[in-house]
C-alpha positions as CSV (number, residue, x, y, z in Angstrom):
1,X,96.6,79.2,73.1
2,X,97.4,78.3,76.1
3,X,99.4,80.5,78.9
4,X,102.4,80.2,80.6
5,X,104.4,81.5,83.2
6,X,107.5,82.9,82.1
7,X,110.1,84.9,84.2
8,X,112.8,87.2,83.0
9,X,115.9,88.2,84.6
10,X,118.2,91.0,83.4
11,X,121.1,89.6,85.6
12,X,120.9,86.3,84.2
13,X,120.6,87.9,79.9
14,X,123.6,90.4,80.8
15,X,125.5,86.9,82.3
16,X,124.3,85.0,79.0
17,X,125.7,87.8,77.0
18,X,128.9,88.1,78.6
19,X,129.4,84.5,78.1
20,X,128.6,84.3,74.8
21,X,130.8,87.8,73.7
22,X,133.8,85.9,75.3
23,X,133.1,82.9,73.3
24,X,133.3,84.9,70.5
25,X,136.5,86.5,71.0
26,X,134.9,90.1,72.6
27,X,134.9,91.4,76.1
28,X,132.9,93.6,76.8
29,X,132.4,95.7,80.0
30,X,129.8,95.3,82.5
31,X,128.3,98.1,81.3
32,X,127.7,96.9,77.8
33,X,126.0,94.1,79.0
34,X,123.7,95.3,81.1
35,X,123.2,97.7,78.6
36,X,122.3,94.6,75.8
37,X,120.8,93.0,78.8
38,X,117.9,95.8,78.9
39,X,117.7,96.2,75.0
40,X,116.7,92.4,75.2
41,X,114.2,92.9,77.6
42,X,112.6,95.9,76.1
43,X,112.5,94.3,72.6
44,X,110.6,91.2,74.2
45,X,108.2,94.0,75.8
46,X,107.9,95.8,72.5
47,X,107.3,92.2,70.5
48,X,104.4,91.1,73.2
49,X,106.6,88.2,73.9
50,X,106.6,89.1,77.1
51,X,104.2,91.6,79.5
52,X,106.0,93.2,82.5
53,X,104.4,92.9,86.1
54,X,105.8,94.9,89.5
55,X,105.9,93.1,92.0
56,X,104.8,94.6,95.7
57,X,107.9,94.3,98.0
């Protein structure tokens, strides 16, 4: 199988979310979005979709 590069950005899930809640009739806090936003990331962690890497600053 081959490998790809693949980067994740909270921001840009919590954005989706919010979006998508709206469109839905919801509206949620920012807060609650950030909050699914994270969820999201850890489930992708915890599924081995994704691996997470720290970057040096």
């Amino acid at each position: 199988m081959k490998e790809i590069e693949v980067f994740i950005d909270t921001d840009e899930i919590a954005e989706f979310f919010f979006q998508e809640l709206l469109r839905r009739g919801y509206a949620p806090s920012d807060g609650e979005v950030e909050e699914l936003a994270d969820i999201t990331f850890e489930y992708l962690l915890a599924k081995c979709i994704i691996d997470e890497e720290v970057e040096d600053i």
